[in-house]
FIGU-358543 format. One record per atom (N, C-alpha, C): residue number from 1; x, y, z. Coordinates in Angstrom, 3 decimals, padded with zeros to 6 digits, always signed. Example, Ala and Ser with C-alpha at 12.3 -4.5 7.8 and 13.67 -1.06 7.14 Angstrom:
2
{k->1&px->+013.190&py->-005.690&pz->+007.800}
{k->1&px->+012.300&py->-004.500&pz->+007.800}
{k->1&px->+013.200&py->-003.300&pz->+007.800}
{k->2&px->+012.850&py->-002.250&pz->+007.080}
{k->2&px->+013.670&py->-001.060&pz->+007.140}
{k->2&px->+012.900&py->+000.030&pz->+007.870}
***
This chain:
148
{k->1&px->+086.196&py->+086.597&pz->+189.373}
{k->1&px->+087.396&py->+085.796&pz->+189.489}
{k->1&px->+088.071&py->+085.631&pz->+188.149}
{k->2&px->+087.660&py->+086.612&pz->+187.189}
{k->2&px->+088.308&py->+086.301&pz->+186.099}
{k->2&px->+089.752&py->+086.361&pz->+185.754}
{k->3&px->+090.130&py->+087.045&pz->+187.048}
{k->3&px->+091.877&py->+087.353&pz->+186.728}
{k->3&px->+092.735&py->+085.809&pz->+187.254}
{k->4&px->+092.011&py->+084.882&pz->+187.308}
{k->4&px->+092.892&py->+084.105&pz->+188.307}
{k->4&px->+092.911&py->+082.375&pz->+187.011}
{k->5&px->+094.207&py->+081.971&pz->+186.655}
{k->5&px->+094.906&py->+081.401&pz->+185.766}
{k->5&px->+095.364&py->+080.565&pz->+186.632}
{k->6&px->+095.329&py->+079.043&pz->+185.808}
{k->6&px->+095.788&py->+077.622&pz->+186.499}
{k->6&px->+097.086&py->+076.983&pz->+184.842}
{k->7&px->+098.235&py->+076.636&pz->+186.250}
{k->7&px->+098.890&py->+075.879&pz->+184.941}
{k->7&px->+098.043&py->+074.729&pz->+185.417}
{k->8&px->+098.150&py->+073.819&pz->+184.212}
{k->8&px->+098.146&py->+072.503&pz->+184.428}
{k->8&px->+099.376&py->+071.938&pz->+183.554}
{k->9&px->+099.968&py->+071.035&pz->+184.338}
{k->9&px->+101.353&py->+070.091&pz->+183.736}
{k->9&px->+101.072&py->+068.642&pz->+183.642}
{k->10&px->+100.738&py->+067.907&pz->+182.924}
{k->10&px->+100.218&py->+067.010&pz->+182.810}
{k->10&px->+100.295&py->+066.116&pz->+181.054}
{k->11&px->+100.439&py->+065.186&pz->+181.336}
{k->11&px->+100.949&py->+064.632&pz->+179.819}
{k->11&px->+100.076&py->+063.579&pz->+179.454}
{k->12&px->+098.923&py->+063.015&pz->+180.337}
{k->12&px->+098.509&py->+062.160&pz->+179.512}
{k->12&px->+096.855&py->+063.272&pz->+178.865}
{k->13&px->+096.779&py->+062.832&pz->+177.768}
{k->13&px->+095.879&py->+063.542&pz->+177.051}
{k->13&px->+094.414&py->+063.608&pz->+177.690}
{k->14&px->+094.230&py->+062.389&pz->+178.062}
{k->14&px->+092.820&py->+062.105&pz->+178.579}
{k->14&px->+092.687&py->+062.286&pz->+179.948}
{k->15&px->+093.962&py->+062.215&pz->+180.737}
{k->15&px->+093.442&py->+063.185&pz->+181.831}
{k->15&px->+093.556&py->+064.652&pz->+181.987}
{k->16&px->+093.897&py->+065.270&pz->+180.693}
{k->16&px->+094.164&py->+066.833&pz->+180.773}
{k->16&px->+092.359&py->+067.191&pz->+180.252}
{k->17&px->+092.205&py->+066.502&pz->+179.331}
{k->17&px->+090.419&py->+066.489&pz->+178.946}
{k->17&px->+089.476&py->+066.562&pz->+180.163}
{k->18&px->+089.804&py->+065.462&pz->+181.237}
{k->18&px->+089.055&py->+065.673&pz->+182.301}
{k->18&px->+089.009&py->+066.862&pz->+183.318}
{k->19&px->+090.639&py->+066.471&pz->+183.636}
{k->19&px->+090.214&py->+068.084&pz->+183.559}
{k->19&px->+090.041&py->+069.296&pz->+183.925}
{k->20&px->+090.367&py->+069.813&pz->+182.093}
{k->20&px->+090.033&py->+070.798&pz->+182.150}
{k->20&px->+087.847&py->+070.757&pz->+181.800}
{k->21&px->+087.761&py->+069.944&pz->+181.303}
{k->21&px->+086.355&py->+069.761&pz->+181.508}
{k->21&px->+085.743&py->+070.097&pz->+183.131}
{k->22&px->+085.920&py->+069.333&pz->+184.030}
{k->22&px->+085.495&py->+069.758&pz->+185.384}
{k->22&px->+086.428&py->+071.402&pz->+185.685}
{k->23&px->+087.142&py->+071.738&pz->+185.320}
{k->23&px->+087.465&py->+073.003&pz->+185.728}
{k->23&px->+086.633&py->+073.963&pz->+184.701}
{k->24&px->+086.692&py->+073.844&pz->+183.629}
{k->24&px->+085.544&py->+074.729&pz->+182.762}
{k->24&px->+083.580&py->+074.993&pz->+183.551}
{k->25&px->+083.485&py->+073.673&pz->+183.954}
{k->25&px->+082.449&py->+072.893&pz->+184.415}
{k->25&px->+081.863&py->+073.969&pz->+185.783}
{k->26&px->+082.587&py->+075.009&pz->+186.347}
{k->26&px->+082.683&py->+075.340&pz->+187.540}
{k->26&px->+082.765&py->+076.720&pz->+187.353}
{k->27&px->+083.522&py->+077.095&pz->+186.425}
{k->27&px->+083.934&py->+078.188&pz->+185.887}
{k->27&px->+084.514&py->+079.260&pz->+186.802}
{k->28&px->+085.618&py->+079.026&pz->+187.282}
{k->28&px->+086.553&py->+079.573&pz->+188.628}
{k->28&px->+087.720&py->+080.491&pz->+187.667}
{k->29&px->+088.173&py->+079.484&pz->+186.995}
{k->29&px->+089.262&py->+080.241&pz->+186.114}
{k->29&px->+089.350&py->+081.171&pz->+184.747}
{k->30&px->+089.544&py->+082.217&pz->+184.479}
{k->30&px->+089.329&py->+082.874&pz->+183.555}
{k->30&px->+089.712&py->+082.095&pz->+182.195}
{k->31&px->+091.297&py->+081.521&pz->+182.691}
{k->31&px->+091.845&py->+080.387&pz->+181.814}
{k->31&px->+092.918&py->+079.779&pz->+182.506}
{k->32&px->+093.234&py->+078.387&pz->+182.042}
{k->32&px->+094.017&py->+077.066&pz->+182.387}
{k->32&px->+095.039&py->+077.165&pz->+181.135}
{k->33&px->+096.252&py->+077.129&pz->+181.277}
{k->33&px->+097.111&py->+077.029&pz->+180.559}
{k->33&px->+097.626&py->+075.578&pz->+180.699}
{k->34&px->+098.219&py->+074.868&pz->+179.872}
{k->34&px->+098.560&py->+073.269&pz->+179.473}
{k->34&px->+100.004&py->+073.235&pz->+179.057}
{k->35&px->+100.527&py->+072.768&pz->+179.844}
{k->35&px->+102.200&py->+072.180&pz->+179.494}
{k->35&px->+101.914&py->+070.670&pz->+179.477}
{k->36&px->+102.669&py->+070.367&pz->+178.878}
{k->36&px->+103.003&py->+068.817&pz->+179.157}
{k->36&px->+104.310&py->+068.143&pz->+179.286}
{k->37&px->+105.354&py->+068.840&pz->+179.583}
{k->37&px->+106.354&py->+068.248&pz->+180.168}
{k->37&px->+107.115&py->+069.431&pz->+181.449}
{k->38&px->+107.755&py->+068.477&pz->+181.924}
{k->38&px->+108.292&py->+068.995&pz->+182.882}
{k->38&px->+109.594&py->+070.235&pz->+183.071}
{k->39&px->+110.143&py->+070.431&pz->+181.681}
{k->39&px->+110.700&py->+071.619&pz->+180.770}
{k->39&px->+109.532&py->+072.416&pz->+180.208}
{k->40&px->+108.635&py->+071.741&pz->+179.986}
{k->40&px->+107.788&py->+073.238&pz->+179.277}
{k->40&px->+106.988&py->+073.932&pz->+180.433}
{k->41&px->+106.931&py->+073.960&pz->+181.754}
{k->41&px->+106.733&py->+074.200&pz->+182.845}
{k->41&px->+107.477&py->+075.344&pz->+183.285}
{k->42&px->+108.697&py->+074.679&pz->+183.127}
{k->42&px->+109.944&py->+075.907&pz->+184.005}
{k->42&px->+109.766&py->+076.855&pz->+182.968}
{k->43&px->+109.561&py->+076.564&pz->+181.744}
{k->43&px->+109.743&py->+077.723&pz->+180.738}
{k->43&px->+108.693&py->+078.467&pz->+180.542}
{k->44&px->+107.651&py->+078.236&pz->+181.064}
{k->44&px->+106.418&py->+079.159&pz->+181.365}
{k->44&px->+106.347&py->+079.562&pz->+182.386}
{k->45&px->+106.814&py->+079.174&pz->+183.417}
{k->45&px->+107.196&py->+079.846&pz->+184.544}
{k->45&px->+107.904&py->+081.287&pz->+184.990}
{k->46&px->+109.110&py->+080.472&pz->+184.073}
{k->46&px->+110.425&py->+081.770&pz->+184.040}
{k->46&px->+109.909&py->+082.526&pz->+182.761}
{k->47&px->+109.572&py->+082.231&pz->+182.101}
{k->47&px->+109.073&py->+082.769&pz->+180.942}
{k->47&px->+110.390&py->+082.992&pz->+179.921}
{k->48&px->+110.727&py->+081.387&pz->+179.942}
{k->48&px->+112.018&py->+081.088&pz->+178.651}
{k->48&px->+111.324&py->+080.540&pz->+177.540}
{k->49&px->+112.299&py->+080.218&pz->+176.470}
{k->49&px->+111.844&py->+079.908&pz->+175.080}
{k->49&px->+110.700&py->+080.065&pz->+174.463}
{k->50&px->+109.898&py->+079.167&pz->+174.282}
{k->50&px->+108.535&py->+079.321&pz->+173.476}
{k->50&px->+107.482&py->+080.402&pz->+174.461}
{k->51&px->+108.078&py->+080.276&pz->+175.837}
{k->51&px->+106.881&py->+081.172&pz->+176.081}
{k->51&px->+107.333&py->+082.762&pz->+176.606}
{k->52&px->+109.069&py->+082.912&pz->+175.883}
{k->52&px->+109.393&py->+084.141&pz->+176.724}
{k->52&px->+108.416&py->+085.416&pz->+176.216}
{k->53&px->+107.965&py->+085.331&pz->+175.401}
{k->53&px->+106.919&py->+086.659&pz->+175.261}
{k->53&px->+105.279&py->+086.107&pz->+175.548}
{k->54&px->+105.280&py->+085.487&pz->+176.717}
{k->54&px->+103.827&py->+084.756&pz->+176.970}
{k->54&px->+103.103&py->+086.156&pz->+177.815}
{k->55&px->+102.313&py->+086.431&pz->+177.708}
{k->55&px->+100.912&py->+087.898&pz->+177.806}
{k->55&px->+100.740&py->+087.741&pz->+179.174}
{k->56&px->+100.546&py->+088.875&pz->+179.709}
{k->56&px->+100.590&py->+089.042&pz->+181.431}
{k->56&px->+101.380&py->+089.231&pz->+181.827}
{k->57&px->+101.172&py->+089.587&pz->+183.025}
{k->57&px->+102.442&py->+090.229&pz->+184.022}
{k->57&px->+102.521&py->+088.862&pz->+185.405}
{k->58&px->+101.481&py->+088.190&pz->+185.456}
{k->58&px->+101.938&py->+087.162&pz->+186.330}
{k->58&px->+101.619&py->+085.764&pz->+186.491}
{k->59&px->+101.643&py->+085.871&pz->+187.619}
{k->59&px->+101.666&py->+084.129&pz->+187.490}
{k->59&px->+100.649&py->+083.357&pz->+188.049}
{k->60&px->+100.619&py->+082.123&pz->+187.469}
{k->60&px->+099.246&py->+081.436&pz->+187.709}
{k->60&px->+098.594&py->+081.195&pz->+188.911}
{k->61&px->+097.335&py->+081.377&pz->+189.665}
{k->61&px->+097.199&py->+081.221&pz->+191.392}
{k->61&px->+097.141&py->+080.028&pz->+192.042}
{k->62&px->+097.904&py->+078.933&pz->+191.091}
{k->62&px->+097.737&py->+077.635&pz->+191.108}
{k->62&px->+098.388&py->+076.320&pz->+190.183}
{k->63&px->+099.166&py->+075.703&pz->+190.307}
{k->63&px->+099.474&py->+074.884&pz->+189.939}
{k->63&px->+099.322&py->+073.604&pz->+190.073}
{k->64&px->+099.124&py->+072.350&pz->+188.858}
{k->64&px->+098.255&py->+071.497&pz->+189.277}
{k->64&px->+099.392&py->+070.578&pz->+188.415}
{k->65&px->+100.547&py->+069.952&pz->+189.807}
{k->65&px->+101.518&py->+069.824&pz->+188.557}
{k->65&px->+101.592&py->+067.650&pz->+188.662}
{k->66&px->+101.625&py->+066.797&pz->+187.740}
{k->66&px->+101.638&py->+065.708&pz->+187.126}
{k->66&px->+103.058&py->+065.163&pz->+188.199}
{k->67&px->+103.340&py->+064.058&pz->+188.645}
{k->67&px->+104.610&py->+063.554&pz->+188.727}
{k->67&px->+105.795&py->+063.091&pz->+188.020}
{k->68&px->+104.747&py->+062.163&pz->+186.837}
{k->68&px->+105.603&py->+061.284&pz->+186.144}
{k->68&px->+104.945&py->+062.311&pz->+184.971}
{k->69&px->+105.829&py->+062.711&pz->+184.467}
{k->69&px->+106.450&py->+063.701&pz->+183.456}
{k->69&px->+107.753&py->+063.548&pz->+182.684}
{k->70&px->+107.357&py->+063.863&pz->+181.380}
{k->70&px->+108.988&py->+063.815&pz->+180.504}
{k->70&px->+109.671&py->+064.954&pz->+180.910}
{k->71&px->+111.132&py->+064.654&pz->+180.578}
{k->71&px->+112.079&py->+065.389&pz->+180.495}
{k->71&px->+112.451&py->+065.866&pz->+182.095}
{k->72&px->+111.767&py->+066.516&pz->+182.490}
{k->72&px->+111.757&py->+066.590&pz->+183.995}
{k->72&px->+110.565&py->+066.146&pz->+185.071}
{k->73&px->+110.992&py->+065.449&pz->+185.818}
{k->73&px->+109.799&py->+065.355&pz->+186.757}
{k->73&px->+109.054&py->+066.774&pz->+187.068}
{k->74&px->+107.589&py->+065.742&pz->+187.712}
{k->74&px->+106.936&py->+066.959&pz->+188.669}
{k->74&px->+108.033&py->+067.490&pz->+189.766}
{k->75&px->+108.556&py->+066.065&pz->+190.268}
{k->75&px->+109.103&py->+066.730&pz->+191.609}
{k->75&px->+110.802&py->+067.415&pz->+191.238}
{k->76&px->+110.940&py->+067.007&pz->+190.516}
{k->76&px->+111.788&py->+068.549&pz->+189.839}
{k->76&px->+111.732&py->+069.241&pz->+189.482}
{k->77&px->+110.557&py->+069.982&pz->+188.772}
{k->77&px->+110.106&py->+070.940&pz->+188.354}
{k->77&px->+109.669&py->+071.632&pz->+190.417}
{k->78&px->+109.247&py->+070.705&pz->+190.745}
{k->78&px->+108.620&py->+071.277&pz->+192.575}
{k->78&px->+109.978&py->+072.000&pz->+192.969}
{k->79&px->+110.894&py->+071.176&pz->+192.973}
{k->79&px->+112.233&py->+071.447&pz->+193.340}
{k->79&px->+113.042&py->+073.164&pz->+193.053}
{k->80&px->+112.422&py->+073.058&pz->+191.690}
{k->80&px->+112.903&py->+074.403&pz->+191.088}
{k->80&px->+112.855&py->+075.400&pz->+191.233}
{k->81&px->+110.811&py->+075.280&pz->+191.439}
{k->81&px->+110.028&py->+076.102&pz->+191.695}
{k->81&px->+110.470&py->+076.489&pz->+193.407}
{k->82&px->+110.656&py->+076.124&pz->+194.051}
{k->82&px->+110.622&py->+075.935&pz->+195.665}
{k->82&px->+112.454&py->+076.853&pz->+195.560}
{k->83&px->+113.068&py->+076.788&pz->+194.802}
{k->83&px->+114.607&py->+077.316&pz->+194.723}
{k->83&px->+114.644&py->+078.391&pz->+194.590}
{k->84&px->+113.629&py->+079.087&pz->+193.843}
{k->84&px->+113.692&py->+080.647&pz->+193.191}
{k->84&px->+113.099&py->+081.414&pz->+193.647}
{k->85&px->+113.694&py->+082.717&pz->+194.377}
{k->85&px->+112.575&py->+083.481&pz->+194.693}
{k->85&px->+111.529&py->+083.745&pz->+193.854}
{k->86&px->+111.183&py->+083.932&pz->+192.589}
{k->86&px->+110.498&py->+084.415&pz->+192.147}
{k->86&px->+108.795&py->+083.536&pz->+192.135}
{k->87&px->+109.566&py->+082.270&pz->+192.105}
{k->87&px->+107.968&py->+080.554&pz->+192.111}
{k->87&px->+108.410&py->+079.827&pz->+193.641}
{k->88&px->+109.010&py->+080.940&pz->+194.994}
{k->88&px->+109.138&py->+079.973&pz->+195.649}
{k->88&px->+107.653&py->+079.918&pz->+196.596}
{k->89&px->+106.411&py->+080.782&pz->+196.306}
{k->89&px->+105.795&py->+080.631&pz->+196.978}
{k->89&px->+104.313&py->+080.541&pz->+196.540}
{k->90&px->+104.810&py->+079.740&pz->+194.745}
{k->90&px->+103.347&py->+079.823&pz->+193.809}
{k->90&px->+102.507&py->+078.511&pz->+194.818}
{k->91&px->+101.434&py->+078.073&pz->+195.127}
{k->91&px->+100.463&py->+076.862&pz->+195.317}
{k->91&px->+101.137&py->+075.947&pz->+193.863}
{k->92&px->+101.681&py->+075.421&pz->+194.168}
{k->92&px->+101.730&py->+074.311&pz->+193.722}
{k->92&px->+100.868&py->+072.496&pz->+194.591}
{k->93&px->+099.953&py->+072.025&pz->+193.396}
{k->93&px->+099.097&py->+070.786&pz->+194.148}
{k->93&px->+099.887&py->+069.570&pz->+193.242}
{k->94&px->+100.255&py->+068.756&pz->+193.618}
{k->94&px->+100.810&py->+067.389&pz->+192.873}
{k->94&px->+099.953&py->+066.670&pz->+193.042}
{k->95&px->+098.753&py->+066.713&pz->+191.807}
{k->95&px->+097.748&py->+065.622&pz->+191.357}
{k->95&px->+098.520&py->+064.679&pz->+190.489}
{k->96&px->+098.589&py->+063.636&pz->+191.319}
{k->96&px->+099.147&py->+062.312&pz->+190.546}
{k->96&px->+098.417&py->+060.940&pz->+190.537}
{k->97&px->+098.669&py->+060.173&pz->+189.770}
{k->97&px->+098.273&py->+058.342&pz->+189.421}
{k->97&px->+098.804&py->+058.092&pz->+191.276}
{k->98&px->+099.836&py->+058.385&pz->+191.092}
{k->98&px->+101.293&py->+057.997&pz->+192.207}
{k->98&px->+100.098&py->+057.479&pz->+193.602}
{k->99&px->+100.150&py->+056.132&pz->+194.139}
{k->99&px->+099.872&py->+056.091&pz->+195.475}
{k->99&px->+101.269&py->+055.597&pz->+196.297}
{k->100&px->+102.173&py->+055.748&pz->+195.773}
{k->100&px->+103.753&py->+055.792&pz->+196.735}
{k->100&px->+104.042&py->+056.582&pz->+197.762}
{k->101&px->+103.915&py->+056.044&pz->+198.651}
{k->101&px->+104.028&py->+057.373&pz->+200.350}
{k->101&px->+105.574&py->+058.039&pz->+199.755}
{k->102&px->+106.151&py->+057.020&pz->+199.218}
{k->102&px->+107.924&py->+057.959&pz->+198.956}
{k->102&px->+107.660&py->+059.379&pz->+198.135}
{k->103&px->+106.331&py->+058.982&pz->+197.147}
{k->103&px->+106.077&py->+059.891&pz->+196.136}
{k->103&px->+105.586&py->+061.389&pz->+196.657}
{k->104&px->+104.754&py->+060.549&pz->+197.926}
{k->104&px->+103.748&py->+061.663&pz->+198.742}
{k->104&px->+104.869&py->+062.368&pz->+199.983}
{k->105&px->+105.594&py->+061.773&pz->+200.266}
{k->105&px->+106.673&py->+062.015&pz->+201.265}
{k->105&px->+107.704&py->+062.986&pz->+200.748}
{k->106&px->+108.486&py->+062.684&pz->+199.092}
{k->106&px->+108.815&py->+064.116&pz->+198.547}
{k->106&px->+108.467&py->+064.981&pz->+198.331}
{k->107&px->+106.918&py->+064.862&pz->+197.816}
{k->107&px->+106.292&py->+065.958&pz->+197.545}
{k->107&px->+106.515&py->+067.559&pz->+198.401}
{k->108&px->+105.893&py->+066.771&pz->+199.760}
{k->108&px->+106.246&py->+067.422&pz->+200.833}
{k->108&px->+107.157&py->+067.981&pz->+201.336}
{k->109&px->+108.175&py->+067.277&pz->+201.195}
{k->109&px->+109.660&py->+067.897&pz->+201.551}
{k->109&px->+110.219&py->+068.511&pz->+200.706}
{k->110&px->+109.754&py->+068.759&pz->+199.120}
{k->110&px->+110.119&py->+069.927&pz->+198.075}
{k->110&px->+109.187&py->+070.444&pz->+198.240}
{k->111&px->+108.395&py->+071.094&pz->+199.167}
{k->111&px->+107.277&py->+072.362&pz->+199.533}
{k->111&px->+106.141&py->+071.900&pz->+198.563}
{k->112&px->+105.476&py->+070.904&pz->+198.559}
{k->112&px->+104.408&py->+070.799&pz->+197.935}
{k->112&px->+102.927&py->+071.541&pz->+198.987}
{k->113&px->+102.184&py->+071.933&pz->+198.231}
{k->113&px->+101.257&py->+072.716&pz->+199.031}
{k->113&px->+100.307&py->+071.635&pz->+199.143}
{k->114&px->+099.987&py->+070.556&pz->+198.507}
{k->114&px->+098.913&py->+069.667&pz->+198.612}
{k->114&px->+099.695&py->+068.084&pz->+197.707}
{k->115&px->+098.763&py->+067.067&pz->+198.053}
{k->115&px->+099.430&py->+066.186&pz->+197.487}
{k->115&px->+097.660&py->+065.216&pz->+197.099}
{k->116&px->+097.249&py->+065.408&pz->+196.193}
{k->116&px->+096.168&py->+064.519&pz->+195.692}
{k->116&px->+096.259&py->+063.859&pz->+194.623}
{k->117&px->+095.561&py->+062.341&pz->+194.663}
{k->117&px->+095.918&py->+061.074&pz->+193.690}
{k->117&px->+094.725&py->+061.254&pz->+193.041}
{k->118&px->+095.016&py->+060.962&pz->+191.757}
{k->118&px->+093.798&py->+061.165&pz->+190.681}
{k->118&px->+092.952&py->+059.893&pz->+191.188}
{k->119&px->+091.716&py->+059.994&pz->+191.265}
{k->119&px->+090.883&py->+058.989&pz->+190.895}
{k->119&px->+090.546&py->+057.948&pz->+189.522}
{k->120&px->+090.288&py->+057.219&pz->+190.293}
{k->120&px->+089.989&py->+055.998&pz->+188.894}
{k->120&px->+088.451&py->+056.394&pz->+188.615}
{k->121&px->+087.578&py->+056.536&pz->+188.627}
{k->121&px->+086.692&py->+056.840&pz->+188.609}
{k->121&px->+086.530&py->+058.467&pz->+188.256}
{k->122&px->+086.019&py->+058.500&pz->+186.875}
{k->122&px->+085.369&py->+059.704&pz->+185.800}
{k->122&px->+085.062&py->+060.362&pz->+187.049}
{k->123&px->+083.059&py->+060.434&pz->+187.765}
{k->123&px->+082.950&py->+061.091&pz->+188.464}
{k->123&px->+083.689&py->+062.013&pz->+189.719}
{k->124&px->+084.217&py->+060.695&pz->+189.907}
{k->124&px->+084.720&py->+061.326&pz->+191.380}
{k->124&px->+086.349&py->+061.924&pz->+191.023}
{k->125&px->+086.966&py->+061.974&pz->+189.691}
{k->125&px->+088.176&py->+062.447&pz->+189.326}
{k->125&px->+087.365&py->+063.914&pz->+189.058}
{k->126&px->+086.399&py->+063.886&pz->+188.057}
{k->126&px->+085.820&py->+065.260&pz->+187.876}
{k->126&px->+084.992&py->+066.375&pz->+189.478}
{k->127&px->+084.905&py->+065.242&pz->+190.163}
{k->127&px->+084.539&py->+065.950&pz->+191.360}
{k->127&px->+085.748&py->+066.595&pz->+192.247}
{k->128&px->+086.690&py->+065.750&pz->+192.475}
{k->128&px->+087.859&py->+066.129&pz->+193.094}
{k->128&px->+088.681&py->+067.243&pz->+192.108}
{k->129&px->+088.328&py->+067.355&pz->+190.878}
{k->129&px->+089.678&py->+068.640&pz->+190.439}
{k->129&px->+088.201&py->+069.736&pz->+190.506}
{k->130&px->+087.086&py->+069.411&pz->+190.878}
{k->130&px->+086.206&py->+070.958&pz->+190.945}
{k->130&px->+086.297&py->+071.411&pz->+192.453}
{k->131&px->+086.705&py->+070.020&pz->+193.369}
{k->131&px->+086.637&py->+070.844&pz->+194.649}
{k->131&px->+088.132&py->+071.621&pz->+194.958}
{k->132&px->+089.088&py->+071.130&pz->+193.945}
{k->132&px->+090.663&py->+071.960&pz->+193.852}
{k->132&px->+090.372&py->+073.121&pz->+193.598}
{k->133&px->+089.476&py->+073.106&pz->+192.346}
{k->133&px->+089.741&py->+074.346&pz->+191.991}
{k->133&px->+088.707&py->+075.412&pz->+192.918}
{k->134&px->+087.914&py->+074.981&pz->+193.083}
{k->134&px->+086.884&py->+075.852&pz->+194.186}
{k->134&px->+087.848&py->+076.416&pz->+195.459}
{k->135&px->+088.694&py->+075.186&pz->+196.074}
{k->135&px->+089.291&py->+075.810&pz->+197.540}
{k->135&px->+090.410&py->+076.883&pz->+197.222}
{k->136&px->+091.619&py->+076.156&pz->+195.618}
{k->136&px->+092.522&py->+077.409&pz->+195.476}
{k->136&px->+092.044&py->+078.698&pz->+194.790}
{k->137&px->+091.478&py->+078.087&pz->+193.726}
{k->137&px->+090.809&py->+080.089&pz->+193.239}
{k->137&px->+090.027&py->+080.886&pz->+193.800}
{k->138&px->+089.144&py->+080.190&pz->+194.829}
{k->138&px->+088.029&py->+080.940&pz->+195.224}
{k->138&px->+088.058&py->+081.215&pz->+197.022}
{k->139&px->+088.668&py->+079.933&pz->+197.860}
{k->139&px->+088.813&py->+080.022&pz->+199.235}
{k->139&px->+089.829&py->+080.368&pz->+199.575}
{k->140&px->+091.727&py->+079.704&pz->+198.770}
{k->140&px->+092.389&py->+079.969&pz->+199.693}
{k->140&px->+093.044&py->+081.847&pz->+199.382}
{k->141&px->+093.866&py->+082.377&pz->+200.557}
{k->141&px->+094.134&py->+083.893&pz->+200.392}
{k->141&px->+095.927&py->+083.332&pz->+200.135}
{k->142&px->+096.250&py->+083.784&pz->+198.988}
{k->142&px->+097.873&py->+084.008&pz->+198.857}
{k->142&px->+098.241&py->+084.988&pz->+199.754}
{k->143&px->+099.532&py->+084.990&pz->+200.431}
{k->143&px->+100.533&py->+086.021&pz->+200.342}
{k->143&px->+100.055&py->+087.375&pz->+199.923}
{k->144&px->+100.076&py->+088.314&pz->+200.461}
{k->144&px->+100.129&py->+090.031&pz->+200.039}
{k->144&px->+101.468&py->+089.899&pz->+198.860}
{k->145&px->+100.865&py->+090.319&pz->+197.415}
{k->145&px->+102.221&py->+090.707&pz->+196.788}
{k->145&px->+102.052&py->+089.365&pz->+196.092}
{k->146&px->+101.797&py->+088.381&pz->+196.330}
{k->146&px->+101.748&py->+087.006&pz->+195.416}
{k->146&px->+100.829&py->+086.561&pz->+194.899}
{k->147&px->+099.688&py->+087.631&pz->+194.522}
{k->147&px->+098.077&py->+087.332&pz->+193.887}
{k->147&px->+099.280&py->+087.426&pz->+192.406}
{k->148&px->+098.421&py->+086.689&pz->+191.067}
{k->148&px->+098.626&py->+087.041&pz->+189.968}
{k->148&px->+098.991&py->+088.312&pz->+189.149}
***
């Protein structure tokens, strides 16, 4: 499974530690790439500014994208992604703080593929992003033509 790459979008420091700790922890992904705002997302995506010469030919088999985000939301960045042919059919999961049904209710209606609330609790936050990453890198089947 080494070909298979996770963004993560996420801005607070200590939950990007967790994790990528439980995703290392499991060892599903070859590598996890780290944005932290909701512009440095689209631009690794589309592969603008800082990352227009970013290595590879594609795209991540998974996205694990934050809500409350600078500059642009998650659910605008969802929005974007869901607009373009090119990210309209990446897995995108909106792991958020957020327990707002409005929060969980857009998600959905800008094509969110999953909608999970971080845990308060170390263990069971590190348990829940190993069983993410187990079902998207390893169980679920993309699209013909939309593997990485």
């Amino acid at each position: 499974m080494s070909d298979k790459t996770i963004l993560l979008v996420e801005d607070n420091p200590q939950d990007e530690m967790l994790i990528l700790r439980a995703l290392h922890k499991i060892n599903l992904a070859n590598e996890v790439d780290v944005v932290r705002d909701g512009q440095q997302a689209l631009d690794y995506l589309f592969r603008e500014k800082e990352f227009a010469g970013r290595a590879g030919s594609g795209q991540p088999t998974v996205i694990l994208l934050d809500i409350g985000l600078p500059k642009l939301s998650g659910l605008e960045v969802l929005e974007r992604l869901r607009s373009d042919a090119r990210t309209r059919l990446l897995p995108v999961v909106i792991l958020t703080s957020s327990d707002e049904e409005r929060d969980r209710l857009r998600s959905y209606e800008n094509g969110a593929n999953s909608f999970v609330r971080k845990p308060l609790d170390f263990a069971e936050f590190a348990e829940t992003v190993a069983r993410l990453g187990v079902y998207w890198l390893a169980t679920n089947e993309p699209p013909q033509g939309q593997k990485p």
